[in-house]
N, CA, C and O atoms as a MOPAC input file, in Angstrom:
PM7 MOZYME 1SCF
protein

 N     27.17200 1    21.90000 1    45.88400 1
 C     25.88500 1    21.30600 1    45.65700 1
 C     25.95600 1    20.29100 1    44.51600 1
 O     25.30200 1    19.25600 1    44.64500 1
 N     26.76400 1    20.50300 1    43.29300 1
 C     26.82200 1    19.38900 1    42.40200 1
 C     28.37500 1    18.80100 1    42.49900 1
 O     29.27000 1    19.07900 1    41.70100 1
 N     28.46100 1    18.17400 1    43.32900 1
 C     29.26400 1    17.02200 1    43.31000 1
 C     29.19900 1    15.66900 1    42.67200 1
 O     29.82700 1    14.76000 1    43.21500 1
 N     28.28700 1    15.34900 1    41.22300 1
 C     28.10500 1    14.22200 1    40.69200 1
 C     27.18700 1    13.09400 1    41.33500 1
 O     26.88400 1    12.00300 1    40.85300 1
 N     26.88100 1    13.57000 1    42.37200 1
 C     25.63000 1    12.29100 1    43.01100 1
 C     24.84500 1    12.95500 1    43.49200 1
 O     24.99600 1    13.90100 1    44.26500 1
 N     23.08800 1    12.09700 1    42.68000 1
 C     21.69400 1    12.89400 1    42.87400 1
 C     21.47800 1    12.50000 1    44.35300 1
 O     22.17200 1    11.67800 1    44.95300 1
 N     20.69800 1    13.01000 1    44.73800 1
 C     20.18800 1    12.71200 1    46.74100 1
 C     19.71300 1    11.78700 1    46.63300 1
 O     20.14000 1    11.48100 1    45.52000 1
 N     19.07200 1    10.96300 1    46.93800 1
 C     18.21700 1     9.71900 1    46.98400 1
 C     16.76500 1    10.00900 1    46.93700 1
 O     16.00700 1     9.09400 1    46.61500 1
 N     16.10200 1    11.65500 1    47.33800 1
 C     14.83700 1    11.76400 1    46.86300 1
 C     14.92200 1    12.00900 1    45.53500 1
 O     14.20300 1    11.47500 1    44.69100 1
 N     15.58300 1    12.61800 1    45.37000 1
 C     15.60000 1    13.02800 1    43.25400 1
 C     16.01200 1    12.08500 1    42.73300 1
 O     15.59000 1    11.92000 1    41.58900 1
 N     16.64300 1    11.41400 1    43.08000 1
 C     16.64700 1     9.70300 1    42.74400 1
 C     15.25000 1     9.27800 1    42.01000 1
 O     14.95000 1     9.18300 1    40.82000 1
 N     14.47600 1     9.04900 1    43.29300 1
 C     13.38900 1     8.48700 1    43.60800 1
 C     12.25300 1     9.08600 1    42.11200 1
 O     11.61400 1     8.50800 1    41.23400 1
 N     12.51500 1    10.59800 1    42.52200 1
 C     11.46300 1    11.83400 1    41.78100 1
 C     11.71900 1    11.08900 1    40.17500 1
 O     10.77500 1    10.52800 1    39.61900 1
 N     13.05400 1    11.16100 1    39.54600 1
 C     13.43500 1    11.07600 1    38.58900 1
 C     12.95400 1    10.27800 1    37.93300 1
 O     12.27700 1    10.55200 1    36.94100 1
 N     13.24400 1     8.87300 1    38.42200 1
 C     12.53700 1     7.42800 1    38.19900 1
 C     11.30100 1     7.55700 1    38.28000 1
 O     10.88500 1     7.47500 1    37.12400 1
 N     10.23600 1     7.75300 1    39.15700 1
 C      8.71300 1     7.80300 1    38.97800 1
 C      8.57100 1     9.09800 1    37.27500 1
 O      7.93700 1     8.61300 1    36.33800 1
 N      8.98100 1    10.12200 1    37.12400 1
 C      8.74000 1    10.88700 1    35.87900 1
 C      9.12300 1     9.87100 1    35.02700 1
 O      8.12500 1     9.29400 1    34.59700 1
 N     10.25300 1     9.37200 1    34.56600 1
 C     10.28300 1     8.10500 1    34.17200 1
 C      9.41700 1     7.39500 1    33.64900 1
 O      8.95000 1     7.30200 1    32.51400 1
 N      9.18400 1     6.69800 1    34.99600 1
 C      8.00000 1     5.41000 1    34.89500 1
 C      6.92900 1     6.57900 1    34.26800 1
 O      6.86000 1     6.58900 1    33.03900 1
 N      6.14000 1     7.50400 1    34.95800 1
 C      4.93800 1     8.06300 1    33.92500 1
 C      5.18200 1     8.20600 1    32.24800 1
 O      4.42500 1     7.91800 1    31.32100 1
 N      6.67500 1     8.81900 1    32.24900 1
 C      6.64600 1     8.82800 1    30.66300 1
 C      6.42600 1     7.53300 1    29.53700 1
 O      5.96600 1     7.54700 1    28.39500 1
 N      6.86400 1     6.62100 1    30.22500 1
 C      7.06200 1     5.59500 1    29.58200 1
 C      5.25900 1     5.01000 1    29.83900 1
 O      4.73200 1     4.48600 1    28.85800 1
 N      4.43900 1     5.13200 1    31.11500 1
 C      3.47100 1     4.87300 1    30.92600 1
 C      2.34400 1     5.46300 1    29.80400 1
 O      1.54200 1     4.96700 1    29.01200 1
 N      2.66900 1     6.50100 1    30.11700 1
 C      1.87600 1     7.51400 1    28.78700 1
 C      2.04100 1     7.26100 1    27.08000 1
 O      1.27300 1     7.33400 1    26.12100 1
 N      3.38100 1     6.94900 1    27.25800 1
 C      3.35800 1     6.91300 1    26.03000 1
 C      3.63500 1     5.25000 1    25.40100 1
 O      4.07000 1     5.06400 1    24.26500 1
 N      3.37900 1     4.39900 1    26.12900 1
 C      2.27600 1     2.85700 1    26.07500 1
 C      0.81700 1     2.93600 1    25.84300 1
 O      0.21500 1     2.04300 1    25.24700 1
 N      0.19900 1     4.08400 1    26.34800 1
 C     -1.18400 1     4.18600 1    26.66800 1
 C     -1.62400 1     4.66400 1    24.83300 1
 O     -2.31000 1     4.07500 1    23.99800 1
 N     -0.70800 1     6.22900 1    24.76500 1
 C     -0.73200 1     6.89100 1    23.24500 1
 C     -0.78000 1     6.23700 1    22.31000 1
 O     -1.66500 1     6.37600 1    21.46500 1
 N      0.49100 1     5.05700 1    22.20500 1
 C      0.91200 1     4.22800 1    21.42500 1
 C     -0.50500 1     2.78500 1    21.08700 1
 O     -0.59900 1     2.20000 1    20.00800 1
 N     -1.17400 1     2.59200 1    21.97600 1
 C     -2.29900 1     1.67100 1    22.25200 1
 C     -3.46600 1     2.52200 1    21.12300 1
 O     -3.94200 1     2.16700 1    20.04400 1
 N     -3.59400 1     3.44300 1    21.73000 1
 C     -4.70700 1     4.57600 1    21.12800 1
 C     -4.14600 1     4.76800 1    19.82500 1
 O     -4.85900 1     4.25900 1    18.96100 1
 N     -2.95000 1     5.41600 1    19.31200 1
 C     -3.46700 1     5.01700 1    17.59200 1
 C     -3.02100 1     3.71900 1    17.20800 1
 O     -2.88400 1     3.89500 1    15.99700 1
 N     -2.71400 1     2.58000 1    17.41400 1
 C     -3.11600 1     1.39900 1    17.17500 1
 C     -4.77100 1     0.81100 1    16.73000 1
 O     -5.17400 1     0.06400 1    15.83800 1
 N     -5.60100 1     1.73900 1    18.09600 1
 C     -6.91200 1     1.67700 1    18.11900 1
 C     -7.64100 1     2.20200 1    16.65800 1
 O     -8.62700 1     1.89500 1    15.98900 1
 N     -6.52100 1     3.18800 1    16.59600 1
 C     -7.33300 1     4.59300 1    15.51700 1
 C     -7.59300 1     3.94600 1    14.35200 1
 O     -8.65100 1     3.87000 1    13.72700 1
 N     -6.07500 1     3.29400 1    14.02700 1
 C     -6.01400 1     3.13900 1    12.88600 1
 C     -6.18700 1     1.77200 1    11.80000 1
 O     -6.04200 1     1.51800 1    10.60400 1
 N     -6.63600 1     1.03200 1    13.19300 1
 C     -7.14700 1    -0.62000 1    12.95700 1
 C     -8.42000 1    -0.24900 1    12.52700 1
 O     -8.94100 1    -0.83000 1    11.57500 1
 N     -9.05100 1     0.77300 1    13.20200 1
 C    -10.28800 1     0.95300 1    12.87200 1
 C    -10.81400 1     1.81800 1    11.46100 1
 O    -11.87400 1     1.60700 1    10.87100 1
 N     -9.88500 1     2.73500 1    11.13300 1
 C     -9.79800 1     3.03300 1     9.78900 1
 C    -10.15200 1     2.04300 1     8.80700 1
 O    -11.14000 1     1.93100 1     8.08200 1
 N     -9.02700 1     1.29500 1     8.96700 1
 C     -8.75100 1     0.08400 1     7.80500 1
 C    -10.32400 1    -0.48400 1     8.16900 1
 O    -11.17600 1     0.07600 1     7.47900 1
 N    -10.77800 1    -1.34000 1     8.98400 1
 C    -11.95400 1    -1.81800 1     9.30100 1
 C    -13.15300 1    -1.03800 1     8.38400 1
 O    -14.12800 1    -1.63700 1     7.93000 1
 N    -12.89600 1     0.41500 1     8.19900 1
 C    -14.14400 1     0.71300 1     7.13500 1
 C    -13.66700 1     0.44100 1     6.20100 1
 O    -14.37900 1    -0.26700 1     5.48900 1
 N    -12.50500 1     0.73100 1     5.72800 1
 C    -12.79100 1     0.18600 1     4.04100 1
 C    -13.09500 1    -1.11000 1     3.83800 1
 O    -13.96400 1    -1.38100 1     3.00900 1
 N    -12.37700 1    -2.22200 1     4.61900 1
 C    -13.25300 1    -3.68500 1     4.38100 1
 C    -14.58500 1    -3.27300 1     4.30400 1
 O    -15.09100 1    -3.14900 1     3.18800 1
 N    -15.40600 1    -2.97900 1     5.57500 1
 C    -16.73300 1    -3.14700 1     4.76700 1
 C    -17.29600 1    -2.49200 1     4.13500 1
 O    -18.49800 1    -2.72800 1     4.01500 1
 N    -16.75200 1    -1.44500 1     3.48200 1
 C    -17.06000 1    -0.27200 1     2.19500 1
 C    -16.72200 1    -1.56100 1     1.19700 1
 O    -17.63400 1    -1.80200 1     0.40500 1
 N    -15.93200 1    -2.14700 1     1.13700 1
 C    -15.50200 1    -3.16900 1     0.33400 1
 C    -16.74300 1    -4.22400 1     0.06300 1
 O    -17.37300 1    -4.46500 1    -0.96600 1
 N    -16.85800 1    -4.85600 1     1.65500 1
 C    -18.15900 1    -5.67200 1     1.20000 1
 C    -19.28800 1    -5.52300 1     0.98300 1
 O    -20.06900 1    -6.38400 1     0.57800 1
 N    -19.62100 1    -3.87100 1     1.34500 1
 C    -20.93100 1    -3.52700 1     0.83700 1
 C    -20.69700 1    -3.69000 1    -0.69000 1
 O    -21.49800 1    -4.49200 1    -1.17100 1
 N    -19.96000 1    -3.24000 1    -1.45500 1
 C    -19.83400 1    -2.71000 1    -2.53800 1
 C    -20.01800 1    -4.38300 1    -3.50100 1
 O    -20.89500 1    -4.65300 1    -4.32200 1
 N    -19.06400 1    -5.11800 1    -3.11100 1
 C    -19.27200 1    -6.47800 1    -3.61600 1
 C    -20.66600 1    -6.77600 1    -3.11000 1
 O    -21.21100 1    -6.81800 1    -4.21300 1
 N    -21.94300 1    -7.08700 1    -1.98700 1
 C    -22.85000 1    -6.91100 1    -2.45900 1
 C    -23.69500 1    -6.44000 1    -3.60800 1
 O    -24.37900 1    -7.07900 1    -4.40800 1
 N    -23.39200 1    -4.72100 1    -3.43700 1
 C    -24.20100 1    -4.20600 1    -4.46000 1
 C    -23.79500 1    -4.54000 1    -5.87100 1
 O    -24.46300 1    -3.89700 1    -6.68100 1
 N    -22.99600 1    -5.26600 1    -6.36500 1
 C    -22.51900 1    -5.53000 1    -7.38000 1
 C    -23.21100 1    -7.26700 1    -7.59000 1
 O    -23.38200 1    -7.71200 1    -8.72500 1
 N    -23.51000 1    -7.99700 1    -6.48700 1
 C    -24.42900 1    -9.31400 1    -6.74800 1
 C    -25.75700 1    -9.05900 1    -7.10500 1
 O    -26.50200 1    -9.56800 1    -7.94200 1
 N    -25.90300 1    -8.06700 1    -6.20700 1
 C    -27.85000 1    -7.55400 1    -6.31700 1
 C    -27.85800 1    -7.22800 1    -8.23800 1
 O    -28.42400 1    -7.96800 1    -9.04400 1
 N    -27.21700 1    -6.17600 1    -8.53500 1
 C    -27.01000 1    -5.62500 1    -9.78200 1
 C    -27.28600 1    -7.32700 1   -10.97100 1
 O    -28.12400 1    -7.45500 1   -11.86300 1
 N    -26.19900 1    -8.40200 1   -10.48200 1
 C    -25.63600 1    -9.10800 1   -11.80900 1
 C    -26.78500 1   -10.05800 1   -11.09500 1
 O    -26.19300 1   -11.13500 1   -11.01900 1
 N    -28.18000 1   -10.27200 1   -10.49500 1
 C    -29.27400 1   -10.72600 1   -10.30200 1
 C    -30.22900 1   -10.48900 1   -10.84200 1
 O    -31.02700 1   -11.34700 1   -11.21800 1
 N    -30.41400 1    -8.73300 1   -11.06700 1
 C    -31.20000 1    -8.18700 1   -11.90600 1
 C    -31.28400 1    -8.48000 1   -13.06700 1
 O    -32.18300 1    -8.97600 1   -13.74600 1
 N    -29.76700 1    -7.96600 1   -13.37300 1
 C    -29.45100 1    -7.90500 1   -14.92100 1
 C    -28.09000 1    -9.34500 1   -15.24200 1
 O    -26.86700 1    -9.29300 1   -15.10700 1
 N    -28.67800 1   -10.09500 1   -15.53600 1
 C    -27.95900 1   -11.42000 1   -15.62700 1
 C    -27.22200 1   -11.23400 1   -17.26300 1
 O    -27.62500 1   -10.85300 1   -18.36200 1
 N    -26.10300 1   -11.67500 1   -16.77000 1
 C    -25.06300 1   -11.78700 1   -18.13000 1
 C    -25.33200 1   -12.19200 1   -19.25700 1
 O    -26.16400 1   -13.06900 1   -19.02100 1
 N    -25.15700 1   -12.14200 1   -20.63100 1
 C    -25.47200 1   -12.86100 1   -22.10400 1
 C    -25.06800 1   -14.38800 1   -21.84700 1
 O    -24.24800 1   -14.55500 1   -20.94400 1
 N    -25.44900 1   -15.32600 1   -22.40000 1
 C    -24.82100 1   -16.76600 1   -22.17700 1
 C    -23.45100 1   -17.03000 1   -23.07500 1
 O    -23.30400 1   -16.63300 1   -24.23100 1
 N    -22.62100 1   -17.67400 1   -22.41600 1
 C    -21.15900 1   -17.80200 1   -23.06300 1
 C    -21.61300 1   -18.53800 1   -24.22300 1
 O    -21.02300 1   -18.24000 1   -25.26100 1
 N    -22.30100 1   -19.21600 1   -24.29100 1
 C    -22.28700 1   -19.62400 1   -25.84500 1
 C    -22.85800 1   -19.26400 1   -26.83200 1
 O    -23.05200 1   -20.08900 1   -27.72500 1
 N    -23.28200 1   -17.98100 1   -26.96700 1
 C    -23.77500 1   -17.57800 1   -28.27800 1
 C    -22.93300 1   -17.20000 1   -29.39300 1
 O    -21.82000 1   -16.79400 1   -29.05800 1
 N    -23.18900 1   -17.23100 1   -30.67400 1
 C    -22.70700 1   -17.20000 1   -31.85300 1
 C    -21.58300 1   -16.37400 1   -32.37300 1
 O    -20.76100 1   -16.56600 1   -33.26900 1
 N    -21.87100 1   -15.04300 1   -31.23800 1
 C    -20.75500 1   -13.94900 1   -31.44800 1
 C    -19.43100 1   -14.16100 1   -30.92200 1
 O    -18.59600 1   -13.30100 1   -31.20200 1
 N    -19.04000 1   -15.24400 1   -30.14100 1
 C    -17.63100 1   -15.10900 1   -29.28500 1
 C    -17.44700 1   -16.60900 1   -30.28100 1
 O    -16.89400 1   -17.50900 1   -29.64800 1
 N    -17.75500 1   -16.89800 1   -31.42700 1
 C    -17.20200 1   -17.82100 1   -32.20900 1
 C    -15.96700 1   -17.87500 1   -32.71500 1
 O    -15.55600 1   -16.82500 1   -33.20900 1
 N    -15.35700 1   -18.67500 1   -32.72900 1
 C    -13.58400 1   -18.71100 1   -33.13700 1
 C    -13.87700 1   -18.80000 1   -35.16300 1
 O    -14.62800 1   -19.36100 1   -35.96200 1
 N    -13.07100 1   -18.13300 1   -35.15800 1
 C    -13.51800 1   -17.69200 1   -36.95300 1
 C    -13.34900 1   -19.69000 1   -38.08000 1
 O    -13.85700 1   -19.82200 1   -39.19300 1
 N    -12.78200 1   -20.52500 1   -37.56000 1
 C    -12.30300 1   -21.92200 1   -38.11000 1
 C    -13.50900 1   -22.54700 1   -37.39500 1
 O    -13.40900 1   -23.77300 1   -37.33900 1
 N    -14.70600 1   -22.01100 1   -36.79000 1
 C    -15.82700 1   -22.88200 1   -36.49000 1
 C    -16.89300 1   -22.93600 1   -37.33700 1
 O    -17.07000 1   -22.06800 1   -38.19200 1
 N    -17.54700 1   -23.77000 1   -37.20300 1
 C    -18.43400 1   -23.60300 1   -38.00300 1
 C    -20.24800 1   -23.39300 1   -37.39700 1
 O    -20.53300 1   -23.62900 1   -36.22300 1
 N    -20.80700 1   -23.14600 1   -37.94100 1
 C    -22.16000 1   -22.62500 1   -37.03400 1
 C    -22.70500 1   -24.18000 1   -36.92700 1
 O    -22.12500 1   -25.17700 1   -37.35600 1
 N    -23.75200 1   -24.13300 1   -36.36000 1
 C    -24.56800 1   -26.01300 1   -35.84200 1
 C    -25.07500 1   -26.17300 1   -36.91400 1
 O    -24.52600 1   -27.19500 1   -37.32400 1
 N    -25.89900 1   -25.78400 1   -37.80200 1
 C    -26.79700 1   -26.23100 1   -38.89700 1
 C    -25.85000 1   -26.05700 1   -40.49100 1
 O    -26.36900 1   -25.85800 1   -41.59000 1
 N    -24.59200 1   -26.17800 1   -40.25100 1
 C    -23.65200 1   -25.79200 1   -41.53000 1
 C    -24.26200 1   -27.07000 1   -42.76800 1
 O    -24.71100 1   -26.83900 1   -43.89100 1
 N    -24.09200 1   -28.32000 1   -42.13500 1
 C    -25.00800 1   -29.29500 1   -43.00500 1
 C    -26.28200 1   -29.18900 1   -43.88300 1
 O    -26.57700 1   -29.90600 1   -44.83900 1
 N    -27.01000 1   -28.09600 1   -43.33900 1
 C    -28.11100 1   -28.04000 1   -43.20900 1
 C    -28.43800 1   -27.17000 1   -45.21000 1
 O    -29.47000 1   -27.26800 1   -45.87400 1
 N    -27.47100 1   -26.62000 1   -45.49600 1
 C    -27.62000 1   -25.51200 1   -46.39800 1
 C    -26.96500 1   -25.82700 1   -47.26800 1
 O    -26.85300 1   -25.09500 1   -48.25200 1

């Protein structure tokens, strides 16, 4: 019975299990592709919500102006130095 050559139906059988395995696991391989594109996809927009809520915030509460007196370089002198 084993003389080194399959019959030509188990041939046949062999190759189609084959072909399914290799189909299945194209299909698997597709699906977490799917999974995990979509993962990433929430943190972007966890991301851009968050940079929103951080514009709304610096709208409310608007920054000190860069030029006030305190971020002075110590060799400056104040505007009205003449003055005194």
């Amino acid at each position: 019975m084993l003389h080194g050559a399959l019959n030509p139906a188990d041939g046949l059988a062999m190759s189609m299990v084959v072909i399914l395995l290799i189909s299945f696991s194209v299909v698997a391989l597709l699906l977490l592709m799917i999974k995990r594109s979509g993962k990433r996809a929430e943190t972007e927009v966890d991301k851009l919500l968050e940079e929103l809520r951080r514009e709304e915030q610096e709208k409310k509460h608007p920054a000190p102006p860069s030029g006030s007196g305190e971020s002075r370089e110590p060799w400056e002198r104040e505007d009205d130095w003449w003055k005194k």
